[in-house]
N, C-alpha and C positions, 0 to 999 in steps of 0.2 A: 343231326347238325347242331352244334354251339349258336344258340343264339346270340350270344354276340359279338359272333364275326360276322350275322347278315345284319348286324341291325346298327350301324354309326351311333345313333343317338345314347343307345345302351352301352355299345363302347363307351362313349363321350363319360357316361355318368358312372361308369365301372372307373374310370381313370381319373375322375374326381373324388371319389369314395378313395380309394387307395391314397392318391395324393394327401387326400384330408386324414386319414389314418397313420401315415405317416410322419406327418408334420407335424401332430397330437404324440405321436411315439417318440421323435425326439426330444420334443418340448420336455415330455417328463424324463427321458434320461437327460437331458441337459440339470436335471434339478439334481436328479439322482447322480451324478456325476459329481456334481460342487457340494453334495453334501460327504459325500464318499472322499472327497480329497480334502475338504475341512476337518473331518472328526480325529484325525489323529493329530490334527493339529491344537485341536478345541479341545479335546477333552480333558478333562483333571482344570482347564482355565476357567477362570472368573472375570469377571466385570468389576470396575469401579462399583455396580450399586452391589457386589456382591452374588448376583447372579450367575449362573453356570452358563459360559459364553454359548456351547452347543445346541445348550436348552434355550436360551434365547433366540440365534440364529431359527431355531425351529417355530418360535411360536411367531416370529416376526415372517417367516413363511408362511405360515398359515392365514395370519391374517394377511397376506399380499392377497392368495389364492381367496380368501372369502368377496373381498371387495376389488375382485377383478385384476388384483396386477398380472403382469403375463411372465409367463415361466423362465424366463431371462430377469426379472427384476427379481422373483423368487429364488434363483439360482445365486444372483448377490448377494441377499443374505447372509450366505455363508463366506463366500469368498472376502465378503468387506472382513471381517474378522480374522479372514486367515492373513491381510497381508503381512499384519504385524507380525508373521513367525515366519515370512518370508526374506530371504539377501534381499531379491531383487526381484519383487513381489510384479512390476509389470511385465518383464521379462521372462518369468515364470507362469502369471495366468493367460497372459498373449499366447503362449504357444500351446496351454490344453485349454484355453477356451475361448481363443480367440478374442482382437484387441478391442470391441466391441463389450464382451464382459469382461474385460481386464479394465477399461480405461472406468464401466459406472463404478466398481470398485473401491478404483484408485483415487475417485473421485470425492464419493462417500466417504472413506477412511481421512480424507483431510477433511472434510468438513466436521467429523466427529471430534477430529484432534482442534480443532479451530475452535468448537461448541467448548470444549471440556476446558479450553485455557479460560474463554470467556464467561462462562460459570465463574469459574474459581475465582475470577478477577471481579464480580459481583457480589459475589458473597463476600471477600473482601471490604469492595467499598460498599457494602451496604451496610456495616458493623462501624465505618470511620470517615466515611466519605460523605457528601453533601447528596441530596435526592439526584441532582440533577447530571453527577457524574454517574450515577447510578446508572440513569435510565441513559444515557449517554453509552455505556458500557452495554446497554442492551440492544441500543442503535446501531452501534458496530456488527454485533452481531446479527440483527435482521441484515446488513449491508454485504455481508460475506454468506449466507446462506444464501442470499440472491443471486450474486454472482456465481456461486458452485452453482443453482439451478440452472443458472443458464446454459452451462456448457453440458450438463447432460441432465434433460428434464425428469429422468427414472429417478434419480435424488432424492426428489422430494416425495414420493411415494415411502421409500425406502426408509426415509429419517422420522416421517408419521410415524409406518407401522412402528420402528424400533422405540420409540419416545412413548405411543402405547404398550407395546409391551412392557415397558419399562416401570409405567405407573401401576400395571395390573401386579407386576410381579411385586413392589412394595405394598400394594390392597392385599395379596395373598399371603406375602409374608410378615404380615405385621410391623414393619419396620418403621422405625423416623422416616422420610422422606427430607430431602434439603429444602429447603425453600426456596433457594436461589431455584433448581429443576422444577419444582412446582410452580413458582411464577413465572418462567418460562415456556411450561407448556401452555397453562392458564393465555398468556400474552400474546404469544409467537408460535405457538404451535397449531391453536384450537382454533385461532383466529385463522391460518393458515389452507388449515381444512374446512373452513368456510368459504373463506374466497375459490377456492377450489372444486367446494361442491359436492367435498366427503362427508354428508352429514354423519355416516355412521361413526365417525374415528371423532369429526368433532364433539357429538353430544358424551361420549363415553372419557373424554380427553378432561371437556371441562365438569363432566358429572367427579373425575379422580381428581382433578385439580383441587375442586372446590372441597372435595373431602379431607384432602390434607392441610391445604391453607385453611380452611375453617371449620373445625370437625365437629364443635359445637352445633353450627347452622344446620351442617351436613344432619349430623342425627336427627335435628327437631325438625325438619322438613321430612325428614324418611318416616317419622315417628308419626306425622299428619296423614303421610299418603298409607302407612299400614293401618292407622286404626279405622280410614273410611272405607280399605281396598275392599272387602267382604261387598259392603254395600253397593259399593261403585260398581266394581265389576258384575254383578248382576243385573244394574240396571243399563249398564252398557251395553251386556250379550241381549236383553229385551231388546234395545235399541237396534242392535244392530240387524238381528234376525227379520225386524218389524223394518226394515230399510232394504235390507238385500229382497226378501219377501215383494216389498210392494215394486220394487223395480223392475221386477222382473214381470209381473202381471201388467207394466207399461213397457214391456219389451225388451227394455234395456239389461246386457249381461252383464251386472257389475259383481265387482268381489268387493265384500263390505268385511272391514279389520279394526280391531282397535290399536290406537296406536300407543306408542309407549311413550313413558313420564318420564322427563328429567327433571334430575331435581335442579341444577345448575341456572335450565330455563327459567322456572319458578320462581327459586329466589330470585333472579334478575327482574322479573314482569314484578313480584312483590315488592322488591325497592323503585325500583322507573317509575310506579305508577300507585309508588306507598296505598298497596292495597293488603288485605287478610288474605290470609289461605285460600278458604271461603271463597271468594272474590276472585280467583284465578280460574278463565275459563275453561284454559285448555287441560286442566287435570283430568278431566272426564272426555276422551277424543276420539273419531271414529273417522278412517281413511276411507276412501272408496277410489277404486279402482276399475277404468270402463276401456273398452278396446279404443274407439277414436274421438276426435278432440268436439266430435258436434255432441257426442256423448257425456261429456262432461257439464255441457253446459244444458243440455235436457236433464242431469243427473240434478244439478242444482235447483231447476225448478221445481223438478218433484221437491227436493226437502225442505223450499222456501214455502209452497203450498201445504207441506205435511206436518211443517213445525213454526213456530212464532220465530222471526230471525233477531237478531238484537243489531239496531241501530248502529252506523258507525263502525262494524266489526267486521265486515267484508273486503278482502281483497282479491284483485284480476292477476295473478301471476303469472299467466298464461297469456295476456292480451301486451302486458306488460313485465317481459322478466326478469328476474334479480339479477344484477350485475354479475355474476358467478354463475348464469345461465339456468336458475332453477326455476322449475315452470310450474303452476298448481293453483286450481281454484280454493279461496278459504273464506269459512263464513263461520256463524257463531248463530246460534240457534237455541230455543228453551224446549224441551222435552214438554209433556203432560204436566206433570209435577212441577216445572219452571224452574229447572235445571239448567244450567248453560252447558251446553256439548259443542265442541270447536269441531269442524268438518274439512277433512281434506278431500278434493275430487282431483282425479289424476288419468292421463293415461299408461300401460304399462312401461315407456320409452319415459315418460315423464317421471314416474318413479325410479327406476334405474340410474335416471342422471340425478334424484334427488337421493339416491341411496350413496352411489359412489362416486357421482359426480365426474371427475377427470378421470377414473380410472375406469368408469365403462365408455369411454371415448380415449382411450389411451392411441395415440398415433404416431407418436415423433419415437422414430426406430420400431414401432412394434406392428402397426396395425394398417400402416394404407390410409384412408380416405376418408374417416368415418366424421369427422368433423369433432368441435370440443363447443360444449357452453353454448349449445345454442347457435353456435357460429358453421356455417355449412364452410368446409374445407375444403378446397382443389386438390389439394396434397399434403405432402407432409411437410413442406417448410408452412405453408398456411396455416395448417395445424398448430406447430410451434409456435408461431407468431400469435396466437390467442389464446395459448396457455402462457406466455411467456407475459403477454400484455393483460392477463389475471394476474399473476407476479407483481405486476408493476402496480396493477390495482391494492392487491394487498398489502404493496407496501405502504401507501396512500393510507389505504384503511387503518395501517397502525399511527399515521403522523397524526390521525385526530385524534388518538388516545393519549397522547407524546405532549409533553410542552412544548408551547412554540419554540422555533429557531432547531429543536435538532435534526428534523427532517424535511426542514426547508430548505436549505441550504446546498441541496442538490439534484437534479432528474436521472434518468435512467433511458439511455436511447436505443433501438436494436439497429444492428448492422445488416446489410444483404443477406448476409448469412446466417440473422436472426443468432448473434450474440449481443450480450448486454455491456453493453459503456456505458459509463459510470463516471456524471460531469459537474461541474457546479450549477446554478442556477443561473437560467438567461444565458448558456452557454449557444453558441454559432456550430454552423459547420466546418470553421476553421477548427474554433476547439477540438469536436470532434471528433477531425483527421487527423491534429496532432497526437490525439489521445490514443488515436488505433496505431502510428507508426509516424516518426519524427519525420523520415521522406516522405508523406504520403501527405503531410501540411504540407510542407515548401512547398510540392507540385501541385496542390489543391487548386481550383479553377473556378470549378461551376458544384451546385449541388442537386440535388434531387431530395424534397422531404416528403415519404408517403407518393413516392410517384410525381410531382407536381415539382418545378422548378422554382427554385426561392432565391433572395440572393442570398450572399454569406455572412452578412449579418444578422440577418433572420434569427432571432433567439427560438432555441428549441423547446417543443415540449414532453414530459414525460409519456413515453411507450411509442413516438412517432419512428419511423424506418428512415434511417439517414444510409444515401449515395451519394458520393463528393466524386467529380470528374478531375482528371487530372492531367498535363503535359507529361511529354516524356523526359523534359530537361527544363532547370529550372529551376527559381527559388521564391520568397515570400516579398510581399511588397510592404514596402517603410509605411503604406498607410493600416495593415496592420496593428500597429502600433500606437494609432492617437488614437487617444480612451474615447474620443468624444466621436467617432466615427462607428464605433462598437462592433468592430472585428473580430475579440479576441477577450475574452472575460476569465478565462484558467490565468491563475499565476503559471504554472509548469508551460504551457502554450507560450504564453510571452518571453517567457524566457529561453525557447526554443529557437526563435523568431530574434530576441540579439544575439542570441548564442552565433546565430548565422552570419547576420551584419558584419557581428567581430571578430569574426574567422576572415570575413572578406576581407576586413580594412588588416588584421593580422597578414595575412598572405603578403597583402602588400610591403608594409613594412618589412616584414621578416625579406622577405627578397631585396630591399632596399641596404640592411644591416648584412646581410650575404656579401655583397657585390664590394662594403665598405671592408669587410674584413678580409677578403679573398685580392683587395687593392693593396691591403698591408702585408699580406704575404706575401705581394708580389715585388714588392720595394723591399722586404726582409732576406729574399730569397729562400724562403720556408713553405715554398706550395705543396710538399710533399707532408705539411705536417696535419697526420687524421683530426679533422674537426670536429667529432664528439669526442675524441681525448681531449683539444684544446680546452672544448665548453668544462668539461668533468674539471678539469686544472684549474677550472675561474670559477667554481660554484656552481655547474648549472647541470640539470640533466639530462639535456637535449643542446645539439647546437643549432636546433631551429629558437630555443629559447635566448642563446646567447644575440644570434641575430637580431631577433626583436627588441632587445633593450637596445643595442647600438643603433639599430636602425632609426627608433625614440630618442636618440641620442643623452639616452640617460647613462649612457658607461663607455668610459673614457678606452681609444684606440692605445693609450700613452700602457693600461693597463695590461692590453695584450704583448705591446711589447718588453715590458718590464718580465712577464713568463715565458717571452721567447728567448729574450738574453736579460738571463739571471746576472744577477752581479757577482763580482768575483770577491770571496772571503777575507776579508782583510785577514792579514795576518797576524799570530799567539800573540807578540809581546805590547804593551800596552802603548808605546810610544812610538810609533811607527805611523801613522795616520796623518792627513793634511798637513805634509811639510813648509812648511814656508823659509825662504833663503832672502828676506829684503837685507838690504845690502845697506838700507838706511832706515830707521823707522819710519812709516805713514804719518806724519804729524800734517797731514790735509786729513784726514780722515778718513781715509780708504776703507774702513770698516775691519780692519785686521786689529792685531793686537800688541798695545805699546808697552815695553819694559819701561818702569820710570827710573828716571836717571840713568839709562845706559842708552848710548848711542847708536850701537848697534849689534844686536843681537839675534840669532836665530832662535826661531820660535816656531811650535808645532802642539795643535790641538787633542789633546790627551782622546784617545779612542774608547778608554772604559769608561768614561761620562759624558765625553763630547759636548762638549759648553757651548752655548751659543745666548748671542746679546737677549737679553739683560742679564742674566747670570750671574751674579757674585762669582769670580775667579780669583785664582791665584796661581802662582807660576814656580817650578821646581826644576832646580839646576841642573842637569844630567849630566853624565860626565860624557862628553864629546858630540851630542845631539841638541847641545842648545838647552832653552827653554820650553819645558812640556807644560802646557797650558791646562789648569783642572777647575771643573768647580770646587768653589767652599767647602761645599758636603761630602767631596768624591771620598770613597771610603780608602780607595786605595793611598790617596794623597796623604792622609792621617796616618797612614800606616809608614809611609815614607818620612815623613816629618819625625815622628815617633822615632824612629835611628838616625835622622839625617836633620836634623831639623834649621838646620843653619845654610841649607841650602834655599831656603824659601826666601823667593823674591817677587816685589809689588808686581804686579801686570794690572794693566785694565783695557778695556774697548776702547777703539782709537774710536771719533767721534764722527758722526755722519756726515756724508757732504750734501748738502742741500745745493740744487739747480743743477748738478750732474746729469748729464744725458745718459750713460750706461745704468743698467739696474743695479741695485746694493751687492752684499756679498750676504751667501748661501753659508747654511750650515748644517756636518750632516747629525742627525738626533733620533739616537733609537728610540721606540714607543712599546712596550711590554703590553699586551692585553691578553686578556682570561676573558672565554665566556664558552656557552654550551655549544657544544660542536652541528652543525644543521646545513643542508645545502645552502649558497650563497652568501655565508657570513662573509670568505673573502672579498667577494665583488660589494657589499654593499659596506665594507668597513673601507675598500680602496676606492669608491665612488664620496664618501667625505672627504679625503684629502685631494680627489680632484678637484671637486668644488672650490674646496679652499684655497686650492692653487698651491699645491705643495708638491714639489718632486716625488715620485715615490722610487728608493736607487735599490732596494732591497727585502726580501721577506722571507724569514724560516717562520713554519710551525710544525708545528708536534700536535698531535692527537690521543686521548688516551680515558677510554671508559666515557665515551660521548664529551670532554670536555678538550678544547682546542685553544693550545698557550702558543701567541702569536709574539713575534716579533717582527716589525715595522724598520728602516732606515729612510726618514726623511730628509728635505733639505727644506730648512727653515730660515726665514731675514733674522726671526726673532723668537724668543721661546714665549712670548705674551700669545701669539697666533696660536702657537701649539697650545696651547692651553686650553683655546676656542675651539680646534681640533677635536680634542681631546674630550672635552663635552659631550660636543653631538655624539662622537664613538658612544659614550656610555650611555647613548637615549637609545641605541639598536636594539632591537630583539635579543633578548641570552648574553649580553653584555655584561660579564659582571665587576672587570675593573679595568682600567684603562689609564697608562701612567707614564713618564716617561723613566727610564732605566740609568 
């Protein structure tokens, strides 16, 4: 008989085994997969630093897999480099591998394109620009790696490992290094993996950093720890043998290690604490490792009792732990000889997180429940939520590096859904909402911050979890708006907020401007004429636009109809225009115009200059049409004169009549204008002569290579007003002469 088909329990753990065997099987074809559709896209490619893209993809694998990433961020790797040989790189890894490693990716490949403009743009202003655009330009760039972290936390695993490989591969091959990528790692990178908890990528990050920015230092420090290493490490292995030894004969199972030297540390503890070589404890170090945490602190007694400790140099990391969740007894001790030897005590779960820190608690998409930093997790949004809010920490951690003012100036808050918004400082829950979605302000209500109800002024702070309640209909209140009630601190927010107001009080008007225009349609008998062709015909793009100015009543009704009924062409020959037949001259002053010494004559205002009071005129005999009235100047009158010149006879303006009840007499007068052709020149060049109170009986233009030559028919008392006219026209916009013809 098969045991186990009688035994459940053996079942149970035969189909755990299997399950787990598989899910290990595909993990690694999932790698072998994206390297196998990378390399024929990679190979024979290079990198900006010169590196064989493949070869990098690979070694940035490897270190995923040494410090715990899980075989989907390993599998990215390769894929972030292929999408650039991709059309349509989402749409192609979505479908062999699913939108899951298609989107960390797609993710990664902008943040890298994002890194590589802001590099360049540093190196730049660091050769011409002031320090503080400098570091300004690197601000930006922490601000946009935050954000990419946030929407997919594998990111920032991903841009480590490749940023190390990247400094190993210039260690390897000898190369220049830029500086701007060297300060960068040094800054933004290393700091990065501390807050984080990666000591191994940190210490290796800033030990290459510090090699290329200062390679001087770097040697004479390498050059201190080779010439004592012989000695040291002997009297280390004494130490440590004479430590594991006596532990064990007090029961305790500890593993005793020494631990290794950076040089980066050193120099840092040698300038902090302007000390010697000499004088740095921790060069000589010995870790100890014990199963549980009452062990650690029995571990400690023994080598307080075994060894002289040194004042001052002990800390509880464990009782109390570092912001980035790393736990660890340390103390400082003199050997026989009065030696300083620095002592870590740990347990194996404490070392792990002090080794790889977020990535042996990796959980957001990977891992379930394991918790991050010290912080015990429910799940995997809780998870996020305190990797997300170490993010937030380490951005903090670079503003004390920062001159004041660059990263004050704004906080960082997560959504329900644990994404990061990105807001000024002393921003509300109004801001916010407006910043997640324009309708999600108007409707905004009530808040929730961290669980806990606030009101909406409530200034936020950095890494707290904002929920804003909302109506189904609805919009913002006017007390938004007064600064001194402190509703609303985003300029973009305030502005969102009248943008509303002015749509409401808009709506209104514009409906009011409707009803006035669709009134003169209906006294034109023109309701059938389409009103976006009308608006188009008057300047405007919309004829919800045209309504709103009438509705303002900043544009005259007189102009709509002057485009519904065009004037009709005066006719070719030049003397044909405002006949007049007085039967006697105006010697009251009727405002016409008196032949001198003739009693009575017919008289008619010449059309190709159209003279009006005060004009200097003159009058020319025609042969059976009377007198044609011209100005002075008119050209054509000289021309006439010139063959005919004995037909020229005196005229002038008959004289006004003062106390008249009827208004004076009208005259009509072309106006020639040039300017750049643009929506609205015509309504805002016909909205002057409204003003001014001038007829408007006529208008052609022409348009030709963006530039639009207008002609005007006005009716004028006088040509002094025109002149007034004629001003303002050439104060408009693109205006460039304005004349009469």
């Amino acid at each position: 008989m098969n045991p186990s088909s009688s035994d459940p329990a053996a079942t149970g753990s035969a189909s755990l085994a299997l399950a787990t065997d598989a899910q290990a099987s595909d993990a690694a074809d999932t790698v072998a997969r994206a390297r196998a559709f990378a390399e024929p896209l990679l190979v024979g490619e290079s990198l900006g630093t010169a590196e064989n893209t493949l070869a990098h993809a690979d070694a940035v694998c490897a270190i995923l897999a040494s410090i715990g990433g899980s075989p989907a961020m390993q599998a990215g790797a390769y894929l972030v480099y292929a999408c650039e040989h991709l059309n349509r790189p989402q749409e192609v890894l979505a479908k062999r591998f699913g939108d899951n490693l298609a989107s960390l990716a797609m993710e990664t490949a902008k943040l890298i394109r994002v890194q590589q403009q802001a590099r360049a743009a540093q190196a730049i202003a660091s050769t011409s620009a002031p320090l503080a655009q400098t570091k300004a330009t690197q601000t930006e760039n922490v601000r946009k790696m935050l954000l990419a972290f946030s929407r997919d936390l594998r990111v920032v695993m991903l841009r480590l490992a490749s940023r190390l490989q990247t400094l190993r591969h210039y260690a390897a091959s000898k190369r220049a290094v830029p500086p701007s990528l060297a300060r960068e790692s040094l800054q933004v990178f290393a700091p990065l993996a501390n807050r984080l908890g990666i000591w191994e990528c940190k210490w290796e990050l800033e030990d290459l950093s510090l090699r290329f920015l200062e390679p001087d230092t770097y040697r004479q420090v390498a050059s201190l720890l080779q010439k004592t290493r012989t000695e040291r490490e002997q009297g280390i292995e004494r130490l440590r043998l004479q430590l594991q030894d006596a532990m064990a004969t007090d029961g305790i199972h500890a593993t005793v290690q020494g631990r290794p030297k950076h040089i980066y540390s050193i120099v840092k503890k040698m300038r902090g604490k302007s000390l010697g070589f000499g004088q740095v404890y921790d060069i000589r170090a010995l870790r100890i490792i014990v199963p549980t945490l009452a062990d650690c602190y029995q571990a400690l007694a023994h080598v307080h009792s075994a060894f002289t400790p040194v004042v001052g140099e002990f800390d509880d990391y464990i009782a109390k732990p570092k912001a980035n969740g790393y736990q660890s007894l340390h103390t400082v001790v003199r050997d026989s000889a009065g030696l300083p030897v620095e002592i870590q005590i740990r347990t194996p779960a404490m070392h792990a997180q002090a080794e790889h820190g977020v990535a042996a608690h990796w959980v957001y998409k990977e891992a379930g429940t394991k918790g991050y930093a010290g912080v015990s997790a429910s799940g995997a949004y809780d998870a996020k939520i305190a990797v997300l809010r170490q993010l937030l920490a380490w951005e903090r951690d670079l503003s004390g590096q920062q001159e004041a003012g660059l990263f004050e100036d704004r906080i960082y808050v997560l959504t329900p859904d644990a994404a990061i918004v990105e807001l000024p400082q002393g921003a509300t829950a109004v801001d916010f909402a407006y910043s997640v979605h324009t309708d999600l302000g108007h409707r905004c209500r009530g808040a929730r911050v961290d669980g806990a109800m606030v009101a909406l002024n409530t200034p936020l702070r950095n890494g707290q979890t904002v929920e804003v309640s909302v109506v189904k209909e609805g919009g913002p209140s006017r007390d938004w708006l007064n600064a001194e009630l402190g509703f609303l601190v985003s300029h973009r927010a305030r502005a969102k907020v009248r943008a509303w107001f002015n749509a409401l009080a808009t709506h209104e008007t514009v409906a009011r401007g409707r009803e006035a225009v669709e009134k003169l349609l209906q006294r034109e008998g023109k309701t059938s004429v389409n009103l976006e062709e009308l608006a188009g015909r008057l300047g405007f793009d919309a004829a919800d636009d045209l309504f709103e100015v009438v509705g303002k009543d900043e544009f005259s009704l007189r102009t709509i109809e002057l485009v519904l009924r065009p004037a009709v062409p005066a006719p070719a020959q030049a003397d044909s225009a405002l006949l007049k037949r007085p039967t006697q001259p105006d010697r009251s002053g009727a405002g016409g115009v008196l032949v001198v010494g003739v009693g009575s004559l017919l008289t008619q205002l010449a059309s190709c200059c159209k003279p009006a009071p005060p004009d200097a005129i003159c009058g020319f005999v025609t042969r059976g049409k009377g007198v044609s009235v011209h100005r002075a100047d008119c050209s054509n009158l000289r021309e006439m004169l010139a063959r005919n010149g004995e037909r020229l006879i005196e005229v002038q303006w008959g004289p006004s009549r003062p106390g008249a009840g009827a208004p004076g007499a009208v005259y009509p007068v072309d106006v020639a204008i040039e300017a750049a052709d643009r929506q609205g020149l015509l309504r805002d060049i016909s909205e002057v002569f409204a003003k001014e109170k001038m007829n408007l009986i006529g208008v052609q233009t022409q348009s030709l290579k963006s530039t639009a030559w207008m002609t005007f028919t006005v009716e004028v008392a006088d040509a002094i007003k025109l002149q007034r006219a004629l001003a303002m026209v050439r104060e408009l916009e693109g205006v460039r002469s304005a004349r009469r013809r």
